[in-house]
Each structure stands twice: as structure tokens, then as C-alpha cells.
MARPARO-284895 format. One record per residue (C-alpha): residue in three letters; x, y, z. Coordinates in steps of 0.001 Angstrom, whole numbers, plus 500000, padded with zeros to 6 digits. Each point is the difference from the previous one (the first is absolute). Layout:
ALAXYZ;...
***
This chain:
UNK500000500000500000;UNK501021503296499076;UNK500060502928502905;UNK497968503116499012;UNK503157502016500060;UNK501274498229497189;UNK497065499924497986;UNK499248503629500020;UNK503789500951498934;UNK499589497101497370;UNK496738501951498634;UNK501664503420500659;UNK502677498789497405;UNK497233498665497669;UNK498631503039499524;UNK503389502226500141;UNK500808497948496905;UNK497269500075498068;UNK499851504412500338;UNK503409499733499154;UNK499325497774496669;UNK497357502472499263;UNK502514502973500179;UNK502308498510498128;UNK497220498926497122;UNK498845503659500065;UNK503143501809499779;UNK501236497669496790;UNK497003500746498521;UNK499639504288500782;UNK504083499409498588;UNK499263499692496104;UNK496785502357499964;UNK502195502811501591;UNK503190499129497905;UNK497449500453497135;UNK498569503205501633;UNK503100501501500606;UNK501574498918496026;UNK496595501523498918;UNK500652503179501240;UNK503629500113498690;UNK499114499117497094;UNK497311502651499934;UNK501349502674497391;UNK498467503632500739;UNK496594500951497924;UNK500479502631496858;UNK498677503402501513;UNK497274501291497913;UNK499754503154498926;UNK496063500856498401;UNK500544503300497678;UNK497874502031497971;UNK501141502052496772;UNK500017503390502245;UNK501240497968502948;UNK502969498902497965;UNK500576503368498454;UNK500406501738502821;UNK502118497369501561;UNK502567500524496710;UNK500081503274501405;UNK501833499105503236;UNK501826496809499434;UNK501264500908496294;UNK503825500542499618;UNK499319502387497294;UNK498141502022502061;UNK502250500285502855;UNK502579500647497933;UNK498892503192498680;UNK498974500677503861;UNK503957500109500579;UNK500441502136497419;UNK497218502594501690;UNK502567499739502720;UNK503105500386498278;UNK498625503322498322;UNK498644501322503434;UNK503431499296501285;UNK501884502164497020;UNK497355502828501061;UNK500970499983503441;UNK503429500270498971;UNK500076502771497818;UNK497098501946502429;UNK503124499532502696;UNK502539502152497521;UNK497444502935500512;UNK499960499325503995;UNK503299500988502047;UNK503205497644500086;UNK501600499671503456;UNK503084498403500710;UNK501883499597503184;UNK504340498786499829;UNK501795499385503046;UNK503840499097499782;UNK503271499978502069;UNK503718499866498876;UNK503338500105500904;UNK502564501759498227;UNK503729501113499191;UNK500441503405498549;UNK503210500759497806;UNK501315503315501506;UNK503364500542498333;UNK501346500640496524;UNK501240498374497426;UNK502850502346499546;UNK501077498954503885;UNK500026497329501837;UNK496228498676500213;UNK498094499318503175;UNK496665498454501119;UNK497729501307502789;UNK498840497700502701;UNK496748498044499710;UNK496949501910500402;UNK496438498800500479;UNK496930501482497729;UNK496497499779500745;UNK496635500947498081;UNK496506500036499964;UNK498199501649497442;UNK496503499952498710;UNK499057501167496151;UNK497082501382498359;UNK499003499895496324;UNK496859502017499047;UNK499176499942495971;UNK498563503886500032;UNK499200500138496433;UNK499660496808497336;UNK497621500102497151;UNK501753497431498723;UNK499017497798503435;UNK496749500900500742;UNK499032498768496426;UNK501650496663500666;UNK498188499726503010;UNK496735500889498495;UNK500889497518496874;UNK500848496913502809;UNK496214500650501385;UNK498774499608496676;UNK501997496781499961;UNK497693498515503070;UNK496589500931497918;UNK501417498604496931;UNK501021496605501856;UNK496661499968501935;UNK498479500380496403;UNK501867497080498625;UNK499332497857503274;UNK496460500247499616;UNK500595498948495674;UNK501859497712501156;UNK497051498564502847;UNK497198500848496908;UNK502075497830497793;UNK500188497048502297;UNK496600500094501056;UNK498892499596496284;UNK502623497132499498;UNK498561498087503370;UNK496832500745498459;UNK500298498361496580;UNK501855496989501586;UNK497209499783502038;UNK497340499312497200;UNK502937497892498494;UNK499796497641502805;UNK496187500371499976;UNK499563498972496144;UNK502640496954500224;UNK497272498996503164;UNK496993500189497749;UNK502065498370497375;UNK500187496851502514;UNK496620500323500732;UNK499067499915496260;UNK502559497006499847;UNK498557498094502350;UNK496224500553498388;UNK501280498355496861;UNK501874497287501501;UNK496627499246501973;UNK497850499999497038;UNK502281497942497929;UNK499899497374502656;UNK496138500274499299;UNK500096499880496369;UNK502711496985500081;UNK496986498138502486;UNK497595500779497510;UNK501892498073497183;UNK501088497330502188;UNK496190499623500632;UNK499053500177496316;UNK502558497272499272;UNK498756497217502474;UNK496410500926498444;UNK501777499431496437;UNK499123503275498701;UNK504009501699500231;UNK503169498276498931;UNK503354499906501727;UNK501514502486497881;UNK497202502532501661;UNK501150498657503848;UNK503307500683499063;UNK499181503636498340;UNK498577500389503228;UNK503219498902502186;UNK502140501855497728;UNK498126503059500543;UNK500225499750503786;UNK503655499298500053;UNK500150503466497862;UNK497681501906502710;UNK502270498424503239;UNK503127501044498488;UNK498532503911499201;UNK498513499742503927;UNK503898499388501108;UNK501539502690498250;UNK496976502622500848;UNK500546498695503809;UNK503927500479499325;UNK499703503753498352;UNK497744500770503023;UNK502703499164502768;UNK502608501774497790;UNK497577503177499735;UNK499783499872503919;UNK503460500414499955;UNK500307502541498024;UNK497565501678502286;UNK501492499273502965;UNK503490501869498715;UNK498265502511499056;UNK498401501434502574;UNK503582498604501774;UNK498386497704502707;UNK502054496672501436;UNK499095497148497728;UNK499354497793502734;UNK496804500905500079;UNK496343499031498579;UNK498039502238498012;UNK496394499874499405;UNK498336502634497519;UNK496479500913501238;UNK498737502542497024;UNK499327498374496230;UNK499715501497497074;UNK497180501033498762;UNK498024502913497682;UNK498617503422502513;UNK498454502700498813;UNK502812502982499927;UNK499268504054499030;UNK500413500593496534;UNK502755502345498825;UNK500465502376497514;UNK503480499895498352;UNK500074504304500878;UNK498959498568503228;UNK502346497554500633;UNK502983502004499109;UNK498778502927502636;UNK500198497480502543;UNK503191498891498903;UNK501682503315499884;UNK498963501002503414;UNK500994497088501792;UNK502798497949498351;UNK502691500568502264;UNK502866499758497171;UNK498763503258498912;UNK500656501584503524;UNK503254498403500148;UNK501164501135496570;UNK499144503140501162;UNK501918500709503174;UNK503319498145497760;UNK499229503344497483;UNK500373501778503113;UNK502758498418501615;UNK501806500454496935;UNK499437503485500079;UNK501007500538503351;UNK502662498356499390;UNK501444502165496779;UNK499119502796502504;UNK502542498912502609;UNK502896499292497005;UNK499377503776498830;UNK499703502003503418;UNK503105498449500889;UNK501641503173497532;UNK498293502182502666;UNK502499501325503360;UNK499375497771502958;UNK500583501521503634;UNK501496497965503070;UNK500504501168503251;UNK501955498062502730;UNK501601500093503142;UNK502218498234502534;UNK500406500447503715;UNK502446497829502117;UNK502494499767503052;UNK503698499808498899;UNK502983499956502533;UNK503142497233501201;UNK498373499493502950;UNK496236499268500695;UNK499653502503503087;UNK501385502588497779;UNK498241499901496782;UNK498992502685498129;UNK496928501235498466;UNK500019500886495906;UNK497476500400497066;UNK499823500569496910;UNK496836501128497694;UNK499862500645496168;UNK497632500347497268;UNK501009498519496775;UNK498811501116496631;UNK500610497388497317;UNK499515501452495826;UNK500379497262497524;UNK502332501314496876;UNK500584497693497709;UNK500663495828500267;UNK500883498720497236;UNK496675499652498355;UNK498670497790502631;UNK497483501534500999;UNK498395501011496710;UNK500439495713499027;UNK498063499426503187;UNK496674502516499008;UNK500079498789496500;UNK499296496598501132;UNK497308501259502553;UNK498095501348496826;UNK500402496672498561;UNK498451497981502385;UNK497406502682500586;UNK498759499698496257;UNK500724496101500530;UNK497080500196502032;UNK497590502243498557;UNK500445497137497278;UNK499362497514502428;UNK496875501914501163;UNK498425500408496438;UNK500945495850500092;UNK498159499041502710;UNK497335501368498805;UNK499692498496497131;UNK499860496706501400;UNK497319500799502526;UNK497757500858497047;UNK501060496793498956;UNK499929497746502930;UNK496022501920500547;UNK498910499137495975;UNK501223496288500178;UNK498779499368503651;UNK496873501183498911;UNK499692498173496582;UNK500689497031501664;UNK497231500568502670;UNK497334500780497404;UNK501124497174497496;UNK500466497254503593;UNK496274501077500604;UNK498849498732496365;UNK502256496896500529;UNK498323498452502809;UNK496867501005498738;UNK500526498089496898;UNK502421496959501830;UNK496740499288502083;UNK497560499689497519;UNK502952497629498311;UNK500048497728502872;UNK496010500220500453;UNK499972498541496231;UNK502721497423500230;UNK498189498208503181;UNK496869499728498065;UNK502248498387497158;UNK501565497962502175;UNK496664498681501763;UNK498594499447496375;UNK502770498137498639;UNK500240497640503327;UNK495541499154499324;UNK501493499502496456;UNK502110497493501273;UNK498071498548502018;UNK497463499199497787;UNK502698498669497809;UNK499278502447497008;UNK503765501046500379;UNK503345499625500938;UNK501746500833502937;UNK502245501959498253;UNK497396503049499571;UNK499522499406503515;UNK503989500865500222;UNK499764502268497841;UNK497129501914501692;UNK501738499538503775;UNK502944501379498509;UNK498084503096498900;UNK498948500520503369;UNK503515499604501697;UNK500942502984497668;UNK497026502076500458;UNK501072499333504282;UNK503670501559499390;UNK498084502860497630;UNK498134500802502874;UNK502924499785502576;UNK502097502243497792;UNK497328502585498992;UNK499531500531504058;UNK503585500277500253;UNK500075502415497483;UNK497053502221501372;UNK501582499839503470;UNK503435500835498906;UNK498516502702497660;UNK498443501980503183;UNK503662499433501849;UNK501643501193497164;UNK497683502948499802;UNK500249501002503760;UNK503593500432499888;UNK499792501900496474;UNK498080502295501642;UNK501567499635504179;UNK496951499368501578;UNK501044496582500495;UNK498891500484504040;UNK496370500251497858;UNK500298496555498800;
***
């Protein structure tokens, strides 16, 4: 017989083995599903960011991010600082020199016998003053430098018009190679209709093989279009994305489409009003004409007297404790005689590039007129288009639903029914590109005229 003592410890072991063989089996088995966890997670790459922009959304982002434009922000800078400088020849120049020496004077003669004095110590502190009294010459500079900052401003914001144009046009690039996919895709699904409709018609006996494999061929044709539409697409998102100057590791999705709105009609008198009031070029060819007159001004003043005054105080002495006080103060009148011809080289190449850019001015223009006519040719004739692409693709469905009861009926051949989808896939791309053309046409337009903020 066992005592109780023993049997108790001999079921307190029992059941210290059995939660210990349960620990055991649960830990091996938690041990794969968190190795897979955890290789899960390192495996995990990080999701695409994306980035959901609209055709003003992305134009005003060009306006930020694009190197182009913040280059010719610099440059804003670079004239400002070239004002400043030449503003600070007009302002007083102050100078301070402090300097100590030792030194041996030569006190004989040469006829005798030579001697040296001892060392001596020299010290002074002296502060100078510049003051240009009288500069034609300078203040015309100066006034030519400002000019310099409005003509750089001018360019900056050409420069942001431009770009914002550019973004915009890639834009509807990226938007037509979409709809071209789309369009793609709408062909490749009704092939794979037309293709069940002939295999149909052969089991019933009423198509042969050569019309299954008419059909095949034809969706084979459609797949391979669908990959190179879906390939220009990614490329045109590219081409966005560097254009407005964004990181490429992102996503874009385009939220507007293109499509036909109703827009103001314009006449061409009209048109060209609007143009000539706000296209910035203009302004900026005009401050040029007068920086380049304000700058033949400075060459030619500079034959006029000029008047400096200046001054110096200090301390002078060989020892500190006993320096002395001196100034000096002098007005300086400065008349140009003659230099060699220099000057008179310099002036005749001011009036160069001053009629340089009255040429430019009569340039520019002329190709606003331009850019106004075309831009709004192209509107007026992109209007007519879709009109008339519409109406194209109205008539080639009904062809194409004809030709397939046709077919079906067995009075023809699948090959009008290719023939017929086939019209339609063009009449598709007529209508993609006549929107392109409408919505490019009223880009174009807005920045022929600078009222591209309008748009």
C-alpha cells in the first residue's frame, strides 16, 4: 500500500508534466507563426505615396517645385544684389586702419660716414571717410540696376507663365494616353465578344475556322495596341511628374478628363486687346528698352565732372600715452579730358544695344499677334472637330452593331464585322484627339493672351 504522502507528490508530478508538455507544444507551435509574422513584416516594402492632382492643382504646383522657375528666382536675387551695390556707391564709405611699427632712420650722409638712429616704435589709428558729392554718372547706374530687379521679376513671372502652360499640356498628354487605354481596353473587350460569337456560329455549323481565327487574330491585334497605350500612359506620367519637378517615387492619379465646355467667344480685335494688356513679355521688353537706356545714360554722364569729398581723423605718436591727434579733409574735383577713345567705344555700343531692343520690342510683338491668331484658329477649328469626331463615332457603332446582326444571321462575313470594329477603334482615338485638341487650344490661348490664372 502506498502512503498518501506519496501519492499526492506522485499526482503533483502528473500534472507538473503534463502543463509542462503543453508549454512546450504551444511555444513550438506560436515559433513558426511569429517567424512568419516577423519575415512578413521585413519583407513588407513601403506603399507608393499617392499624390491625386488636378490640371490647376498641378499647374500651380510647377510653379513651386520647377527648377526653371527657381532659377530665374535667383536671378531676381542676383539683380537686387547688383542694386544694392551700386545704391551703396551713392551712400558714404568709412574705413577705419590701425597699425604699429618699428623703425631705423638713416641720419647721416652719403658723403660721410653713414649712421642709423635707434629703433623707434610707431603707432596709428585712423578712421576714413569717402562721400561721392556729385555723380551723374552713378546715380544713373544705380537707377539702371533697379530697373534690373523689374526686368528679372518680369522674366521670373515668363518664365512661371511658361511652365505653367508646359505642366498644362503634359497634363492633357497624360490624360489622352489614359483615354487611349480606356478606348484600348473597349476594343479588346468587344473583340473577345465578337471572337465568342464566331466560335458559337461554328459549333452551330454556320462559320468556318478561318472566321474563329479572323476573330483570334483580331484580338491578338487589340491586346498588343492595349500594351503599348498602357505603356505611353506610364511614360506620359513621367513626363508629368518632371515637369512639374516632383520625386518620382510617387503615384499620380488625374481627377479632371477631357471633355467639350462651353467657353466666351472671342473676337480676333478682341483677343489681341487682351493679349496686349496682359502678356507679361510685353512688360518685360519694356523695362529692357529702359534699362538700356539708363544704361547709355550712365556711359555718357560719365564725360560730366564728378565731386568727392573725404576726410581722415586719427591718433599718431611712438608711444600710445602720447599720441597725437591729426586730420585731414579735401574735396576732390575729377574732369575727364580725353582717354583714348574709350569712352566714346563704350556709348556707341550703348546705342547699339538700345536699338537692339527696340528691335526686339517690335519682335515680340509680332509673335503675340501670332501666338493670339493660331491659338485661336485652333480653338474655333478643335470646336468643329469634336463636333464632327462624335457624330463619326455615333455612326461607326451603329455600323458595327449592323454588321455583327449581319453576322449573326450568317448573311456575312466576319470580316465586315472587322472591318466595321475597326472603324470604331478609329472614330475612339478621333474623339480622344479632337478633345485634346480643344483643351490644348484654350491652354494655348490663355497664355497667348496671360490670363492663364483665368483658365
Amino acid at each position: 500500500m502506498i502512503p498518501p504522502i506519496h501519492r499526492h507528490r506522485g499526482r503533483f508530478n502528473l500534472w507538473v508534466w503534463l502543463l509542462s508538455f503543453m508549454v512546450i507544444n504551444l511555444f513550438y507551435g506560436m515559433v513558426p507563426t511569429v517567424i512568419a509574422e516577423t519575415k512578413v513584416s521585413l519583407d513588407a516594402k513601403p506603399k507608393t505615396p499617392v499624390l491625386k492632382l488636378s490640371l490647376r492643382d498641378a499647374m500651380e504646383a510647377s510653379v513651386a517645385q520647377n527648377p526653371n522657375v527657381r532659377l530665374f528666382q535667383e536671378r531676381i536675387y542676383q539683380a537686387q544684389g547688383a542694386a544694392d551695390s551700386q545704391f551703396g556707391a551713392l551712400l558714404p564709405n568709412l574705413s577705419g586702419r590701425l597699425s604699429g611699427a618699428r623703425r631705423r632712420f638713416f641720419t647721416g650722409s652719403f658723403g660721410g660716414s653713414p649712421t642709423v638712429s635707434r629703433p623707434r616704435d610707431f603707432y596709428e589709428a585712423r578712421a576714413a571717410l569717402t562721400q561721392n558729392v556729385f555723380s551723374l554718372s552713378l546715380i544713373q547706374k544705380w537707377r539702371a540696376a533697379k530697373s534690373g530687379v523689374d526686368v528679372a521679376s518680369l522674366n521670373a513671372e515668363v518664365a512661371k507663365r511658361d511652365t505653367m502652360a508646359t505642366v498644362g499640356l503634359v497634363y492633357l498628354e497624360t490624360l489622352r494616353a489614359k483615354a487611349a487605354v480606356k478606348a484600348r481596353r473597349a476594343d479588346v473587350t468587344l473583340n473577345k465578344e465578337l471572337l465568342r460569337l464566331a466560335t458559337e456560329r461554328k459549333g452551330a455549323g454556320m462559320a468556318t475556322r478561318l472566321d474563329v481565327t479572323r476573330a483570334r487574330v483580331q484580338l491578338e491585334n487589340e491586346r498588343q495596341r492595349l500594351l503599348v497605350a498602357e505603356n505611353d500612359r506610364d511614360r506620359a506620367k513621367l513626363n508629368l511628374i518632371r515637369a512639374i519637378g516632383l520625386s518620382f517615387d510617387v503615384s499620380l492619379v488625374l481627377t479632371d478628363k477631357m471633355a467639350m465646355i462651353v467657353i466666351p467667344e472671342q473676337t480676333m480685335a478682341e483677343a489681341l486687346a487682351v493679349a496686349k494688356k496682359n502678356r507679361t513679355e510685353l512688360k518685360a521688353q519694356k523695362q529692357k528698352e529702359r534699362l538700356a537706356s539708363l544704361t547709355l545714360s550712365s556711359v555718357a554722364h560719365q564725360r560730366v565732372p564728378t565731386i568727392q569729398a573725404s576726410g581722415d581723423v586719427g591718433l599718431i605718436g611712438n608711444q600710445i600715452p602720447d599720441m597725437l591727434t591729426t586730420d585731414n579733409v579735401q574735396v576732390l574735383m575729377s574732369v575727364p579730358i580725353w582717354d583714348g577713345g574709350q569712352l566714346e567705344g563704350r556709348i556707341s555700343e550703348s546705342r547699339s544695344l538700345v536699338r537692339q531692343e527696340a528691335i526686339n520690342t517690335q519682335n515680340i510683338r509680332y509673335q503675340v499677334t501670332l501666338e493670339v491668331r493660331d491659338a485661336l484658329l485652333t480653338l474655333h477649328s478643335a470646336k468643329k472637330q469634336v463636333a464632327v469626331a462624335e457624330q463619326g463615332l455615333k455612326l461607326a457603332l451603329t455600323e458595327l452593331e449592323l454588321a455583327r446582326e449581319r453576322f449573326a444571321v450568317g448573311v456575312a462575313t466576319n470580316i465586315e464585322v472587322t472591318n466595321a470594329q475597326t472603324s470604331v477603334a478609329q472614330a475612339r482615338d478621333n474623339v480622344i484627339e479632337a478633345l485634346f485638341n480643344f483643351n490644348a487650344g484654350r491652354i494655348n490661348l490663355a497664355r497667348s493672351q496671360g490670363r492663364l490664372q483665368d483658365l
